[in-house]
VOROLUM-269184 format. One line per field, with one value per residue (C-alpha): residue number from 0; residue in three letters; x negated, y negated, z negated. Coordinates in steps of 0.2 Angstrom, whole numbers, padded with zeros to 4 digits, m for minus. Each point is the difference from the previous one (the first is absolute). Layout:
! residues N
num = NUM | ...
residuo = ALA | ...
c1 = X | ...
c2 = Y | ...
c3 = Z | ...
! end
This chain:
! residues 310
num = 0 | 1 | 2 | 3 | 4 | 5 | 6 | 7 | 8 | 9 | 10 | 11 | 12 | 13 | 14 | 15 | 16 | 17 | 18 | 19 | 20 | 21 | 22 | 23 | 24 | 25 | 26 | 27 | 28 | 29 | 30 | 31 | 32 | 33 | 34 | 35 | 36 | 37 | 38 | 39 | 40 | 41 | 42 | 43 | 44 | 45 | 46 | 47 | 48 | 49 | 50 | 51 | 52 | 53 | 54 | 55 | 56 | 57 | 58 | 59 | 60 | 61 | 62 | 63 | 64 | 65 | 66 | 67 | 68 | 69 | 70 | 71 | 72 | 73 | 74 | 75 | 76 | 77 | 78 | 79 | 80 | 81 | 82 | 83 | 84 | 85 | 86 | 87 | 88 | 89 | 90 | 91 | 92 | 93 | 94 | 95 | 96 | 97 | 98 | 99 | 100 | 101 | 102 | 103 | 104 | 105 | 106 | 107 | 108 | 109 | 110 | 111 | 112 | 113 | 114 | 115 | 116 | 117 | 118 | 119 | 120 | 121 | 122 | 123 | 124 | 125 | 126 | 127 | 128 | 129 | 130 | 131 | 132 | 133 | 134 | 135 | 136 | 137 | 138 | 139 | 140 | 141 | 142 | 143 | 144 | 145 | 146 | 147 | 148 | 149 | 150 | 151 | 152 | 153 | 154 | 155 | 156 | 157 | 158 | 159 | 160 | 161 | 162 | 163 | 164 | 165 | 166 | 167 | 168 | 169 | 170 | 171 | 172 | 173 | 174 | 175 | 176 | 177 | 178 | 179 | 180 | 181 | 182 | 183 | 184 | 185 | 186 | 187 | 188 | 189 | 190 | 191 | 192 | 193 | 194 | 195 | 196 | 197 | 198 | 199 | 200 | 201 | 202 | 203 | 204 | 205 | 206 | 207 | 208 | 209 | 210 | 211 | 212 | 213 | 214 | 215 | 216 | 217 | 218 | 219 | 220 | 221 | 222 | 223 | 224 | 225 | 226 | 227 | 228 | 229 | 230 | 231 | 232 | 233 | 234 | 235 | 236 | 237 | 238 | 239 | 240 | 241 | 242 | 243 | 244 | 245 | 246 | 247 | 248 | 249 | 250 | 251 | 252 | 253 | 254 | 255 | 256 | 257 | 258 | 259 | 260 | 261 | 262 | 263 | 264 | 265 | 266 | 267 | 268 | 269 | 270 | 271 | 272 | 273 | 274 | 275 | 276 | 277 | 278 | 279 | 280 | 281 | 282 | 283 | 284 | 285 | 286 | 287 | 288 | 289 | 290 | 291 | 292 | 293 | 294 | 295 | 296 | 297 | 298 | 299 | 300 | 301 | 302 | 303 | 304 | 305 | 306 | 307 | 308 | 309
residuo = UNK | UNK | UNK | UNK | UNK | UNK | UNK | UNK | UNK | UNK | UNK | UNK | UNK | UNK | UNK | UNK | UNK | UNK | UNK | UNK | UNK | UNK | UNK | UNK | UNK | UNK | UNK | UNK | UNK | UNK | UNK | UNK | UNK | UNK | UNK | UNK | UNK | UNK | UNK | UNK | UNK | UNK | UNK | UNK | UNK | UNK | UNK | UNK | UNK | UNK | UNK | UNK | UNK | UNK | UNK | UNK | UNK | UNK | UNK | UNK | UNK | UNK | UNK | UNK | UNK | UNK | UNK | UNK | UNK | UNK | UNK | UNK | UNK | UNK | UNK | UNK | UNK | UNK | UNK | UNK | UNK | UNK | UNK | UNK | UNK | UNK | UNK | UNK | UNK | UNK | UNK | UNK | UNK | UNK | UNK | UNK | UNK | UNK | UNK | UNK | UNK | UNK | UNK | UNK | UNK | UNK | UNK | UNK | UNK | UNK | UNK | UNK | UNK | UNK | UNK | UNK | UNK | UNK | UNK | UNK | UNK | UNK | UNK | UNK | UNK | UNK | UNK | UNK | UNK | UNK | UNK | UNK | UNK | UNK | UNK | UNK | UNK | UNK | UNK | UNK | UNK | UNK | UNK | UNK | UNK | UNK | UNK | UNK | UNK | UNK | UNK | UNK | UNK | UNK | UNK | UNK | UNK | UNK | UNK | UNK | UNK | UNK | UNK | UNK | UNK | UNK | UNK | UNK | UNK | UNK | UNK | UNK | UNK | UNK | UNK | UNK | UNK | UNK | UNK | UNK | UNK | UNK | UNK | UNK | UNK | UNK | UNK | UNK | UNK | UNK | UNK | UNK | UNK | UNK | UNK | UNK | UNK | UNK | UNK | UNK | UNK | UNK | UNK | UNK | UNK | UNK | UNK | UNK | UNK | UNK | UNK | UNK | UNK | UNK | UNK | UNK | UNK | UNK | UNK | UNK | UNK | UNK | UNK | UNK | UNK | UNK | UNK | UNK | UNK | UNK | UNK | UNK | UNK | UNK | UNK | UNK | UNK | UNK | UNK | UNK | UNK | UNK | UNK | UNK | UNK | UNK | UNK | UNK | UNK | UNK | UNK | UNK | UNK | UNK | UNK | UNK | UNK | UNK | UNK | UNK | UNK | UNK | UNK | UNK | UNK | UNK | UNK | UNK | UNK | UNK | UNK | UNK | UNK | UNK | UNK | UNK | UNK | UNK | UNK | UNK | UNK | UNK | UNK | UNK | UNK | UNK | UNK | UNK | UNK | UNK | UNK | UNK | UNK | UNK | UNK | UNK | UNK | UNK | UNK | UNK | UNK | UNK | UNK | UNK | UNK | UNK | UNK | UNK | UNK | UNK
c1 = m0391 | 0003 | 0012 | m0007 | 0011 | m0007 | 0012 | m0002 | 0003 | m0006 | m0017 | m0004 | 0003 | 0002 | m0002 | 0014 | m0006 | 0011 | m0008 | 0007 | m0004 | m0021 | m0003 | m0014 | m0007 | m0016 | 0000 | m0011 | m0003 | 0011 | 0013 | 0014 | 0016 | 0013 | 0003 | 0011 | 0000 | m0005 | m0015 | m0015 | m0012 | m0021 | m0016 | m0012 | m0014 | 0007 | m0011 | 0011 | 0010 | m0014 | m0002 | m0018 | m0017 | m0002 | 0015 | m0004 | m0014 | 0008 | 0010 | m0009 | m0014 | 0016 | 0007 | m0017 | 0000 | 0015 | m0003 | m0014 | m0002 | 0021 | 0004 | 0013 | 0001 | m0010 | 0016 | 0016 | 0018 | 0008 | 0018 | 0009 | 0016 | m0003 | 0016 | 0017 | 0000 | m0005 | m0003 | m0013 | m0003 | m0018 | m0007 | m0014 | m0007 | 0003 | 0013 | 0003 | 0007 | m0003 | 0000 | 0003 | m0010 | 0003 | m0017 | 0001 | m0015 | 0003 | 0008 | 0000 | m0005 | m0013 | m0010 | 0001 | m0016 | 0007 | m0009 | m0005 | 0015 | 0015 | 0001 | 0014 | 0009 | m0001 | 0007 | m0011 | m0005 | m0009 | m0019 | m0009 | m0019 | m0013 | m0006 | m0014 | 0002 | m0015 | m0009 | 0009 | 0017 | m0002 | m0007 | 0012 | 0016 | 0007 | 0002 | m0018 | m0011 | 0008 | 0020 | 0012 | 0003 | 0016 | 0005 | 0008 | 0020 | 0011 | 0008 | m0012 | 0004 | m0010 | 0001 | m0002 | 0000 | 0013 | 0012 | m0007 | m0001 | m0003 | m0007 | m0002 | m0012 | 0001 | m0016 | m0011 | 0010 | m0008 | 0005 | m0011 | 0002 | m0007 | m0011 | 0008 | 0017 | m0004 | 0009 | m0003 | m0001 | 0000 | m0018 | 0005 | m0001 | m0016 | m0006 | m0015 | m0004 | m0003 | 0002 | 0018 | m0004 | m0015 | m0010 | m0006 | 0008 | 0016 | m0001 | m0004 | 0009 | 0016 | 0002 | 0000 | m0018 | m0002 | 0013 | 0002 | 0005 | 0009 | 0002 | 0014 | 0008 | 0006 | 0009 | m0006 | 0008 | m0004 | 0004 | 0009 | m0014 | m0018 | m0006 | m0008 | m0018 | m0001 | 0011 | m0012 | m0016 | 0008 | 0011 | 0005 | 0019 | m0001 | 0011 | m0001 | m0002 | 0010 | m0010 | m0017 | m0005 | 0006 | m0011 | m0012 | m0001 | 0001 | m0013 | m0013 | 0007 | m0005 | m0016 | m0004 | 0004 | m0011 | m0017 | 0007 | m0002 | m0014 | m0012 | 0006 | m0005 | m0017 | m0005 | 0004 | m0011 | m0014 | 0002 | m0007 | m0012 | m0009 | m0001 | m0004 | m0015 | m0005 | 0003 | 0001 | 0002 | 0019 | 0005 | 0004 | m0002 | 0003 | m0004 | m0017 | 0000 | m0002 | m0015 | m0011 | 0010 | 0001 | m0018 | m0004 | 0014 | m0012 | m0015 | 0007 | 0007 | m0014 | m0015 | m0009 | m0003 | 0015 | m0006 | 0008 | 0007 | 0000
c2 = m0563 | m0009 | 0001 | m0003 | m0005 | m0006 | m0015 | m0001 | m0011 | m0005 | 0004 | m0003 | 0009 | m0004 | 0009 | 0000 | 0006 | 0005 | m0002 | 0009 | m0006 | 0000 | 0005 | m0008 | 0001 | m0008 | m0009 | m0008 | m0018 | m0011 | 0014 | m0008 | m0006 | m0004 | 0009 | m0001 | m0011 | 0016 | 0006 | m0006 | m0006 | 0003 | 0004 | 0015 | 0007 | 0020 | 0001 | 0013 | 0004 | 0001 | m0019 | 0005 | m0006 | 0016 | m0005 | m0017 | 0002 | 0014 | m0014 | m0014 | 0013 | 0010 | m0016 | m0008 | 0016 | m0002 | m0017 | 0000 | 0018 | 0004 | m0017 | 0000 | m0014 | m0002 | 0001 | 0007 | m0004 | 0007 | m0003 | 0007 | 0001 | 0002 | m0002 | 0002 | 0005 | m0009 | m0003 | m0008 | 0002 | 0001 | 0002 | 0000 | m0017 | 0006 | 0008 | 0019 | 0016 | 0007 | 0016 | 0006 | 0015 | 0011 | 0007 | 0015 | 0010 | 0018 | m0004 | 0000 | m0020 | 0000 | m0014 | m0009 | m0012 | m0018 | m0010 | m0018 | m0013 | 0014 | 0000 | m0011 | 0006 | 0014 | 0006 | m0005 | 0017 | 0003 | 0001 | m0010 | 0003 | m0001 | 0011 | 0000 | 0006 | 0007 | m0009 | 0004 | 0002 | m0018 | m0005 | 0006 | 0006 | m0018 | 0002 | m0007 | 0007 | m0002 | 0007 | 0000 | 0015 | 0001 | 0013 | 0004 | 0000 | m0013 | m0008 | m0010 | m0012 | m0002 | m0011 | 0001 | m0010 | 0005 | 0015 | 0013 | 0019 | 0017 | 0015 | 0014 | 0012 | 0018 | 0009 | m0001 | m0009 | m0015 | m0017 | m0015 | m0017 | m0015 | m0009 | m0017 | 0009 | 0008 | m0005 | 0014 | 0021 | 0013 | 0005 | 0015 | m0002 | 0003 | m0015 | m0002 | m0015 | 0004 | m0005 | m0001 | 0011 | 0012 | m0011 | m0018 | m0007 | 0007 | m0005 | m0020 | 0000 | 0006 | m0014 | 0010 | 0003 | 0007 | 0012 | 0007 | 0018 | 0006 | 0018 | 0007 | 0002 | m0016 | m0017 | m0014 | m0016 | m0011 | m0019 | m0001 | m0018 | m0002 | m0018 | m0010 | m0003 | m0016 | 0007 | 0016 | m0009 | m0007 | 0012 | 0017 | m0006 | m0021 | 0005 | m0016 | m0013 | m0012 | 0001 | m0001 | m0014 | 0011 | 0015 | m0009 | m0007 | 0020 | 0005 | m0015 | 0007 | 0017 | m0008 | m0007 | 0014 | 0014 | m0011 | m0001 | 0016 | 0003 | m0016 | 0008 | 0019 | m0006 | m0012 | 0015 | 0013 | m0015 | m0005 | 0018 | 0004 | m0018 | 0004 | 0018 | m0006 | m0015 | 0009 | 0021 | 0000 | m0011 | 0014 | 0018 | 0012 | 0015 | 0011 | 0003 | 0008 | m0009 | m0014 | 0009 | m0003 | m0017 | m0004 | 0009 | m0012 | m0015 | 0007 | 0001 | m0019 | m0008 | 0012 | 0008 | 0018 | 0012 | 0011 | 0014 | m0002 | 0017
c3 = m0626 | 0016 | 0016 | 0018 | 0012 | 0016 | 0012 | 0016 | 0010 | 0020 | 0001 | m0017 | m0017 | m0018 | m0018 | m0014 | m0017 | m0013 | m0015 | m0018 | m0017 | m0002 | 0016 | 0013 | 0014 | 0008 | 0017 | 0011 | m0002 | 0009 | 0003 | m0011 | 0008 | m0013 | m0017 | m0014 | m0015 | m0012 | 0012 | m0009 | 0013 | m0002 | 0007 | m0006 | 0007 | m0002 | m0016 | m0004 | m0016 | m0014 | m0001 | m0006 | 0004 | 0012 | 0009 | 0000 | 0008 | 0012 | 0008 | 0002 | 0009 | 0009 | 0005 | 0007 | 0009 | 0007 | 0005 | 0011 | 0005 | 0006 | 0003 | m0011 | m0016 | m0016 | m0010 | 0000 | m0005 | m0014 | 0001 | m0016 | m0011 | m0019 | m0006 | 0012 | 0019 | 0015 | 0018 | 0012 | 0018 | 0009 | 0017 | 0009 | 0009 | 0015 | 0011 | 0000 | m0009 | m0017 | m0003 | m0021 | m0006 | m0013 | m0009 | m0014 | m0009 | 0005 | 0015 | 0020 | m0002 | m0015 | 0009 | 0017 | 0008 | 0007 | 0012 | m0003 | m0001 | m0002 | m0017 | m0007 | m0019 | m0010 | m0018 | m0014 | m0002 | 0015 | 0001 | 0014 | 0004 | 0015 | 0010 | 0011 | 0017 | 0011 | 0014 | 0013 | m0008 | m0004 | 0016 | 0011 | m0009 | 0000 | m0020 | m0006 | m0009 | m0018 | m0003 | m0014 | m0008 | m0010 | m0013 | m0015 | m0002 | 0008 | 0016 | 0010 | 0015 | 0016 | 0016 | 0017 | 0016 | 0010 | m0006 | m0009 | 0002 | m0009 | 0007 | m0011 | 0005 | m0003 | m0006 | 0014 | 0012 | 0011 | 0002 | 0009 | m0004 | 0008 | m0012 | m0007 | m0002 | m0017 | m0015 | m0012 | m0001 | m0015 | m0007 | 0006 | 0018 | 0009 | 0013 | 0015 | 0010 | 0019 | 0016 | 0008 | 0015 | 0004 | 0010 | m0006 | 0016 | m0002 | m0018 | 0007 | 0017 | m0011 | m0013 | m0016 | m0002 | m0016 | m0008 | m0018 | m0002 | m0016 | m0005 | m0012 | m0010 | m0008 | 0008 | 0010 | 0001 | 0015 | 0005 | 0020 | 0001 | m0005 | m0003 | 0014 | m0002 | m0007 | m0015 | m0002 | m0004 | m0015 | m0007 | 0008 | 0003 | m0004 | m0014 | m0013 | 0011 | m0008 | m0016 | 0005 | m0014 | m0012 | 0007 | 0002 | m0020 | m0002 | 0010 | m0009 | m0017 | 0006 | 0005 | m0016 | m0010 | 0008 | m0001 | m0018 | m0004 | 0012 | m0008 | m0017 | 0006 | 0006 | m0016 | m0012 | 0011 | 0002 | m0019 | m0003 | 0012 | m0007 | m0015 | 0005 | 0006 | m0011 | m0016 | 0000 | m0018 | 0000 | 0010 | m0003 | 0013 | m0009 | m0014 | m0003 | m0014 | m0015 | m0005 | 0011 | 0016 | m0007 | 0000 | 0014 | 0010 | m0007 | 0003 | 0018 | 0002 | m0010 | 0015 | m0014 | 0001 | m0008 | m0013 | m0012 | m0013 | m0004
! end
């Protein structure tokens, strides 16, 4: 098990982690600070627990995913103490708040969605995945077209530009927020993309343009500052600026491994169809029944006419 406790401090904010004997967490890349002597330091793709080929596999797709579709890196830290306790401090690359969820099976918070860049340490326990966001969600929204979905059971640890704040919403209540100020909401909450006012003028003449609009029940958390432009067209809050080598090893890793599979998946399935075509009898396509489906599969590669055997 681990402790969160977040230190703030100006305008920018920190992450303390208690760790207990075998317990781990997994942190964005970079985010280290300063650790103890007994934190075991690593880097994992969230292959999860099995240490399988499944799960294997599961992490290096899961973390290509992650890479290039929510701008976040190829792999992850995996700080850990197997033995006594320990402690390490993380934080984000770039000035802000952090905010500590709690997430619990069967409870109000089963499952929240996180934008693009505000993802920064959870417990080893969690479950991280993609999700896929419709057009013009992703479009206008200010969260791309691809989020982080966390679930399972565990603290996780987001950031924000700016300080951050919660609104829970009560079933069917509305709240508005100006796209580019999302950080993260529960599954449970309900959200439309639109325009600010009722008029396309108002909407432009006003500034804000485009508007989200969530409907309860569940929280919403919000960053006070969005990123400036030049920030947004790489990464949704330039989170991990400072590491951008590293990133970008992750992403050509990430790279690597899909055509991988993919040239593997397409050599397999053409391997088949050739010799499908080239030589009908080297491959079965079902039970005939018995020497007569047999001869009659030859007589059907070979052109000759099928007769019966019966």
């Amino acid at each position: 098990m681990a402790d969160f406790e977040v230190i703030t401090g100006g305008s920018a904010s920190s992450l303390k982690i208690r760790l207990r004997s075998g317990a781990a967490v997994k942190a964005e890349s970079d985010a280290l600070v300063s650790k103890t002597q007994s934190v075991e330091l690593s880097a994992s793709m969230d292959s999860g627990n099995g240490g399988g080929l499944g799960d294997l596999l599961g992490g290096v797709l899961g973390g290509a995913a992650r890479s290039m579709l929510t701008g976040e890196s190829f792999f992850l830290q995996t700080l850990r103490c197997p033995n006594a306790t320990g402690e390490c401090l993380v934080a984000p690359s770039e000035q802000g708040d952090i905010v500590v969820l709690e997430l619990q099976p069967q409870q109000a918070l089963q499952s929240v969605l996180v934008t693009s860049g505000a993802f920064l340490c959870a417990e080893q326990a969690l479950n991280i995945e993609t999700r896929v966001q419709g057009i013009s969600k992703g479009l206008f929204s200010g969260g791309g077209f691809f989020l982080m979905r966390c679930s399972g059971r565990g603290k996780l640890a987001l950031s924000c530009l700016g300080s951050c704040v919660k609104y829970d919403l009560a079933p069917g209540e509305v709240r508005q927020v100006d796209n580019g100020h999302l950080v993260a909401w529960s599954e449970s909450v309900s959200y439309s993309v639109g325009m600010a006012t009722n008029s396309v003028f108002g909407s432009l003449a006003s500034g804000e343009g485009i508007m989200c609009t969530f409907t309860g029940p569940g929280p919403v958390w919000i960053q006070s500052h969005k990123p400036q432009p030049a920030e947004s067209s790489g990464n949704n809050r330039g989170h991990r600026g400072s590491s951008a080598s590293g990133d970008l090893v992750g992403k050509l890793m990430g790279c690597c491994f899909l055509c991988v599979f993919l040239a593997a998946f397409i050599g397999i399935f053409g391997l088949v169809a050739y010799k499908a075509i080239t030589d009908p009898d080297s491959v079965e396509w079902g039970d005939s029944g018995g020497g007569g489906g047999g001869k009659g599969r030859r007589a059907i590669g070979s052109g000759r006419r099928m007769t019966d055997e019966f």
